[in-house]
C-alpha positions, 0 to 999 in steps of 0.5 A, spaced: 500 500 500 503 506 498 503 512 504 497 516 501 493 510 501 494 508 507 493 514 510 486 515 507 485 509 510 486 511 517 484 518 516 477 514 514 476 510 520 479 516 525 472 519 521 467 513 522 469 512 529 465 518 530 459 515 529 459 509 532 456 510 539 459 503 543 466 508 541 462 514 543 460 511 549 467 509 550 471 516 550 469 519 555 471 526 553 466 526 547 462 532 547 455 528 546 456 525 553 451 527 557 447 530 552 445 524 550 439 523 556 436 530 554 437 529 546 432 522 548 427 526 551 427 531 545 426 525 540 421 521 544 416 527 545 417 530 537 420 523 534 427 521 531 427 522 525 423 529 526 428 531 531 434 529 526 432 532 520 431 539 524 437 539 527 441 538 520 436 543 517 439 548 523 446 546 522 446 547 514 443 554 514 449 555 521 454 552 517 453 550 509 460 548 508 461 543 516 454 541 517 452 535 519 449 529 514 445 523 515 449 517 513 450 510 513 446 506 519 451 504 526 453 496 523 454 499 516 459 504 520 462 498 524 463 493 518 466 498 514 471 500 520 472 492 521 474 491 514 478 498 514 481 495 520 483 487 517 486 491 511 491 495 515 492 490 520 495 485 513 499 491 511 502 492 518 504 484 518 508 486 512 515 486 517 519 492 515 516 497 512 518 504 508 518 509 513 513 513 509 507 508 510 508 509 517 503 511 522 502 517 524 499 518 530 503 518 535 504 510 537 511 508 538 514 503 533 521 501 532 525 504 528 532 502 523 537 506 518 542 503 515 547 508 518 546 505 524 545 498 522 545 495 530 542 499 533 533 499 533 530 505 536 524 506 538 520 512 535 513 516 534 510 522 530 510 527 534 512 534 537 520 535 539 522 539 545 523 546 543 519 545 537 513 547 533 514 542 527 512 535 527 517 529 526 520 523 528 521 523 536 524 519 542 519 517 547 523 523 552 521 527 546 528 528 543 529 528 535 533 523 533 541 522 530 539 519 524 531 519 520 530 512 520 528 509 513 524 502 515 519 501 521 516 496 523 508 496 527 510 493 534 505 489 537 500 490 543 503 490 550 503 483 553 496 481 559 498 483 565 500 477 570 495 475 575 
């Protein structure tokens, strides 16, 4: 998969992850929390489909350009993540990869550059110390010597020992 390609897929799952409730229900930061009891009052009272259908029609005439849309129903969004998921988990079962594919998203994944050949690091997209500019960084938050060539995905962590 080319680096585009690859990044229009996360970008993809990042957007429909916003619309699947058990996600929602999971990050409890969302702005929808909370709301959600007075929301049903509202939809019960007047009717889902009435409530929904006025409150994109207010959006659209606040905001034509990031108004709210109606799409596909919860099980199409969550297949749809699920084979956005299998599709990527192939690819970063690969091994070693080009550094251009790798996930941006602040994840530690190990690291190699053929001017250092014994030495692996561990790095992650993000912000350097005393930097504005995103780039490859160590987990302290240090650039590194070399810009690594090749990654690899590491697994999850192990289970805890009970």
């Amino acid at each position: 998969m080319t680096a585009d390609l690859l990044a229009v897929l996360r970008e993809a799952r990042e957007v429909l992850m916003l619309s699947d409730p058990d996600f929602r229900e999971r990050d409890l930061t969302h702005p929808a929390r909370g709301f959600d009891a007075a929301v049903r009052a509202l939809c019960e009272a007047h009717g889902y489909g009435a409530v929904m259908q006025s409150a994109s029609n207010q959006w659209r005439l606040k905001d034509s350009v990031g108004a709210h849309t109606r799409g596909a129903c919860v099980l199409t969004v969550q297949q749809t993540i699920a084979r956005i998921d299998s599709a990527l988990s192939a690819h970063e079962a690969q091994g070693w990869m080009p550094i251009a594919e790798a996930p941006k998203d602040g994840r530690l994944i190990a690291t190699w550059n053929p001017r250092q050949p014994s030495i692996s690091r561990f790095l992650r997209w993000g912000t350097p110390n005393l930097s504005k500019d995103r780039a490859w960084i160590t987990p302290k938050g240090c650039a590194p010597t070399y810009l690594p060539t090749q990654f690899l995905i590491l697994p999850p962590p192990p289970e805890p020992q009970k």
